[in-house]
MDAnalysis code that builds the backbone (N, CA, C; Angstrom):
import MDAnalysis as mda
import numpy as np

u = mda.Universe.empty(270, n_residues=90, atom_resindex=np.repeat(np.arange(90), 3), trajectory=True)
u.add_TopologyAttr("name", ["N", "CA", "C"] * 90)
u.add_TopologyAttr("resid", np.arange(1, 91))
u.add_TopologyAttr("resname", ["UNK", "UNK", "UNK", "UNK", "UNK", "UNK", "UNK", "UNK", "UNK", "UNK", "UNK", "UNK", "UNK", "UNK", "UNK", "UNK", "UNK", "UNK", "UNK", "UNK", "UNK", "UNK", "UNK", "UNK", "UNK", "UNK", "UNK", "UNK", "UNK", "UNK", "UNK", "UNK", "UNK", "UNK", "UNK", "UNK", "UNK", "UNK", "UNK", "UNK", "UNK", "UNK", "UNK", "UNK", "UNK", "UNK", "UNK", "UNK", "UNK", "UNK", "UNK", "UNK", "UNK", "UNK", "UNK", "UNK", "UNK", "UNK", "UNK", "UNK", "UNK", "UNK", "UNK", "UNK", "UNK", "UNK", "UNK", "UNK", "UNK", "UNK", "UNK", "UNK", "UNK", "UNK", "UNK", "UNK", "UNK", "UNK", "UNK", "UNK", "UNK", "UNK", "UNK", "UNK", "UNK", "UNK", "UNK", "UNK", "UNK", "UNK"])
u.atoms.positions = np.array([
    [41.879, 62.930, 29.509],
    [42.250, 62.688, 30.886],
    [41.236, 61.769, 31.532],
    [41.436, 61.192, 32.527],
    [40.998, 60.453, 33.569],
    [40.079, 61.018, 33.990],
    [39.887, 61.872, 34.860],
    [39.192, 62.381, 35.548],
    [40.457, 63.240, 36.648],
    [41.616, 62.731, 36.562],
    [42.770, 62.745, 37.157],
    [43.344, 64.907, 37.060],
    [42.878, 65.842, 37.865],
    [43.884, 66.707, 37.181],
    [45.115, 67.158, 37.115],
    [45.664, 67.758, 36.252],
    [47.187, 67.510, 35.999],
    [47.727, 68.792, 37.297],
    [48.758, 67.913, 37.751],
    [49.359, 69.152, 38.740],
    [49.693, 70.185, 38.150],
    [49.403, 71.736, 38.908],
    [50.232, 72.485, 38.621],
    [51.092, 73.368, 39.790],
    [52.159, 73.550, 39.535],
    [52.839, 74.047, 40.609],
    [52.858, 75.405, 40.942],
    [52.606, 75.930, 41.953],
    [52.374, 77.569, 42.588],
    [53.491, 77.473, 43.234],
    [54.287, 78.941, 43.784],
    [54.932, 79.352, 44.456],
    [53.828, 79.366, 46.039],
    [54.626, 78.780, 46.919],
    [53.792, 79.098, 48.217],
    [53.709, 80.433, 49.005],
    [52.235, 80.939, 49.287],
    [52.494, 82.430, 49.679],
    [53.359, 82.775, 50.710],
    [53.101, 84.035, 50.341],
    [54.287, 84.748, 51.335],
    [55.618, 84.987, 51.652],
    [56.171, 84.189, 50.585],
    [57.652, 84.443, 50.159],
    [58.373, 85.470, 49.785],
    [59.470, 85.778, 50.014],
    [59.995, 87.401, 49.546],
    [60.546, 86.856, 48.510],
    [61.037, 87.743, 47.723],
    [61.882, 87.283, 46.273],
    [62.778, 88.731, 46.063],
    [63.717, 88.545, 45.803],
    [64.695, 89.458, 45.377],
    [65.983, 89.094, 44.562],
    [65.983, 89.728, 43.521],
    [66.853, 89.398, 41.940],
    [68.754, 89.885, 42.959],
    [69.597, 89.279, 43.132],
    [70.997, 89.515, 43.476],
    [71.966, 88.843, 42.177],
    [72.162, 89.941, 41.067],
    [72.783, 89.697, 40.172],
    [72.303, 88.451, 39.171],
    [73.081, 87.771, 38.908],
    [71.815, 86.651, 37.932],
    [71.192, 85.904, 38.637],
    [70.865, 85.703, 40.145],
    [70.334, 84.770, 41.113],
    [69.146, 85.243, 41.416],
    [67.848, 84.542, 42.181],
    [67.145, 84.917, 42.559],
    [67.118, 84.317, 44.134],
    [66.779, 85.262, 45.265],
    [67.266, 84.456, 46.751],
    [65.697, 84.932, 47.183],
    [65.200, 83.862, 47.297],
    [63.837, 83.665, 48.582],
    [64.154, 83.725, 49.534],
    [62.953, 84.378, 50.488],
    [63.514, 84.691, 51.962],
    [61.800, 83.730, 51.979],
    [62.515, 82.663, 53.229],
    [61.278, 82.097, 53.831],
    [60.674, 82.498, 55.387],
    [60.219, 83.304, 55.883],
    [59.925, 84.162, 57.131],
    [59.644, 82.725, 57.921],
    [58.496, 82.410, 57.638],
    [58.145, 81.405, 58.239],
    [59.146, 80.542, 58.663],
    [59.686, 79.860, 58.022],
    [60.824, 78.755, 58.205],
    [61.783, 79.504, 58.635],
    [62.136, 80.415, 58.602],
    [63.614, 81.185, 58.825],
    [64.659, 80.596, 58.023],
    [64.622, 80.760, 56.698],
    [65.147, 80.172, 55.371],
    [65.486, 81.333, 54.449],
    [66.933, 81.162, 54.200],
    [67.085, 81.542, 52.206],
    [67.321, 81.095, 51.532],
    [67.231, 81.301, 49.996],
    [66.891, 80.319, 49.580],
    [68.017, 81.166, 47.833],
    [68.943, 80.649, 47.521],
    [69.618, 81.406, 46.476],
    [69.417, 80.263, 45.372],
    [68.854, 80.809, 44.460],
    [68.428, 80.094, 42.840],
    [68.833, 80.696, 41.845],
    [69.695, 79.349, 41.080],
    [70.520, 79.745, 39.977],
    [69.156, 80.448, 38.677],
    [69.931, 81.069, 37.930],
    [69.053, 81.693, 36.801],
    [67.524, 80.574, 36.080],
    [68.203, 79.078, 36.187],
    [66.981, 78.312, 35.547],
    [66.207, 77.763, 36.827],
    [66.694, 77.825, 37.647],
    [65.491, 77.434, 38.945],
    [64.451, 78.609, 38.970],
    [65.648, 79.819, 39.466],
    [64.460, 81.388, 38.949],
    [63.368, 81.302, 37.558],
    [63.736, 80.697, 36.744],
    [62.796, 81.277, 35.281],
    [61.860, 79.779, 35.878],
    [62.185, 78.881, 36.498],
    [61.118, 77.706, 36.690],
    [59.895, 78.666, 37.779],
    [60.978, 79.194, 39.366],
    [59.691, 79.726, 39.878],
    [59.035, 80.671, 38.994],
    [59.393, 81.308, 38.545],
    [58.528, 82.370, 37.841],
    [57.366, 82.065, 36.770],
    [57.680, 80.832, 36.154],
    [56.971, 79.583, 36.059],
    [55.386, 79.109, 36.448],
    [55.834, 79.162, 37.759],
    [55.224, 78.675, 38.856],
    [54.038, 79.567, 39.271],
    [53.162, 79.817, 38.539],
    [52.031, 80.682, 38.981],
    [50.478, 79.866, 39.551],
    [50.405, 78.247, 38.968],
    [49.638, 77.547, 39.948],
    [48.688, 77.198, 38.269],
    [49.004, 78.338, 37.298],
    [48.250, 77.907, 35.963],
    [49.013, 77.221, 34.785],
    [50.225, 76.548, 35.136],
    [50.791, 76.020, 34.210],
    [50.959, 74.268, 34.774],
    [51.194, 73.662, 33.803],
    [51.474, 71.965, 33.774],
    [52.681, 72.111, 34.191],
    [53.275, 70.944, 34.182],
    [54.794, 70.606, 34.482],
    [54.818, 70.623, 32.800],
    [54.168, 69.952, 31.959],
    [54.603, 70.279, 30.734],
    [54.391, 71.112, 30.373],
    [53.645, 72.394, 30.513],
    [53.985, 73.469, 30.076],
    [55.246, 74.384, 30.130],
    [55.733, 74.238, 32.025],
    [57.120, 74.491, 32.094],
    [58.422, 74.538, 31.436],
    [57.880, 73.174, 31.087],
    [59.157, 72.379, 29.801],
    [58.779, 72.814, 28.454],
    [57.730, 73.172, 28.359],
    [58.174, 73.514, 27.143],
    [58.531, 74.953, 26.994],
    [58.725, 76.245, 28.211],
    [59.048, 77.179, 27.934],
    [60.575, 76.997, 28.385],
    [60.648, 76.384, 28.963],
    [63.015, 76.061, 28.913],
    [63.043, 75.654, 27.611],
    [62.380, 74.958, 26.640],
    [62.965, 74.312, 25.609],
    [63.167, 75.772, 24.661],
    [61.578, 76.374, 24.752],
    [61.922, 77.633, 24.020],
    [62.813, 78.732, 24.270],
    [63.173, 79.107, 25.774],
    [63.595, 80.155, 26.145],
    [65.744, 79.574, 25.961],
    [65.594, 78.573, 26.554],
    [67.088, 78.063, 26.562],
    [67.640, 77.328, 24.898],
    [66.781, 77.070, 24.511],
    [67.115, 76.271, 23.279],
    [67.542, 74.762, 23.397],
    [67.379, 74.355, 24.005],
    [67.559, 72.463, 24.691],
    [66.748, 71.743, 24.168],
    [67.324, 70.205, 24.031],
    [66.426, 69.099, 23.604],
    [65.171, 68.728, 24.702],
    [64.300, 68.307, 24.135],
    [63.091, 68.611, 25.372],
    [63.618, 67.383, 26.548],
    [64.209, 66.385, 26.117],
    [64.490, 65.476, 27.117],
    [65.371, 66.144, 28.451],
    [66.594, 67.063, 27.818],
    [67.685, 67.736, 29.052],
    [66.427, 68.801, 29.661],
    [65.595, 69.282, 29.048],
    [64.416, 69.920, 29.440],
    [63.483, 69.783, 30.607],
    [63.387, 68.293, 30.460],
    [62.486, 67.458, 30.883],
    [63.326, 67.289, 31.922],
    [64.433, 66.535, 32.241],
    [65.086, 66.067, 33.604],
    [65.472, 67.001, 34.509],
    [65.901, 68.349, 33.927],
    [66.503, 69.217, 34.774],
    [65.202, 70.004, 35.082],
    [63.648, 69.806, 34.749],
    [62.629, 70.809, 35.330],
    [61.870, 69.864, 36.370],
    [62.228, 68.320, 35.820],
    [61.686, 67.935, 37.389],
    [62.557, 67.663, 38.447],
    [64.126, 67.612, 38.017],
    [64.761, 67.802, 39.398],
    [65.055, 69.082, 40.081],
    [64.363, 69.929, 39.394],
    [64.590, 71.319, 40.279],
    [63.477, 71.414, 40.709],
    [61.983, 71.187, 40.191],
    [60.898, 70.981, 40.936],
    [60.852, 70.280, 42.016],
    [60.944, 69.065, 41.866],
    [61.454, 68.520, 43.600],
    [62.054, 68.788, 44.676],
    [63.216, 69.625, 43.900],
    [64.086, 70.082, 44.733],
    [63.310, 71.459, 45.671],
    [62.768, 72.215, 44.620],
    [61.870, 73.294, 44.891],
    [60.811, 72.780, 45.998],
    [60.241, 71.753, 46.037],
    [58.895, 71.098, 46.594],
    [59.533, 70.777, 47.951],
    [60.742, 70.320, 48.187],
    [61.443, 69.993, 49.391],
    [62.062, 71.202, 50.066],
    [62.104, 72.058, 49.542],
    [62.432, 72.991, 49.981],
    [61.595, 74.219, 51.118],
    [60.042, 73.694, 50.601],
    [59.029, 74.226, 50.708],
    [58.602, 75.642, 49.794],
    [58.846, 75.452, 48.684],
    [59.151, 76.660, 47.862],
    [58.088, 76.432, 46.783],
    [57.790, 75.098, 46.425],
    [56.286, 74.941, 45.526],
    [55.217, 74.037, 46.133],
    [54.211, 74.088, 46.120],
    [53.290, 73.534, 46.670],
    [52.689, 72.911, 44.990],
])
């Protein structure tokens, strides 16, 4: 590396989380937000502990789902973004 360190993505505190059938729905207090996530957005936040890479992420969808790392790769950074706009990863 550079000197550069590699992002890693955390869930931002204080969020509620609660499992509603295969979904996972964040409650954002602050924002006055919910937030309903399909099963692979859920296994991304959960993911999301602040000690993993973005490539580490990907490589646990590749293992857990069985996918080529590329469909891996596109669908964990457009749900990350999506997540980041949401205010849901920092």
């Amino acid at each position: 590396m550079n000197g550069a360190e590699e992002w890693r993505p955390k869930v931002v505190d204080g969020l509620l989380t609660r499992v509603v059938d295969d979904d996972l729905v964040v409650l954002d207090r602050q924002n006055e937000q919910i937030h309903r996530l399909n099963a692979l957005s859920a296994f991304i936040v959960d993911q999301c502990d602040g000690t993993r890479s973005e490539q580490a992420i990907i490589d646990a969808i590749v293992e857990r789902y069985d996918v080529e790392r590329p469909v891996a790769a596109a669908d964990a950074e457009a749900i990350i973004v999506q997540l980041r706009t949401l205010g849901i990863l920092v």
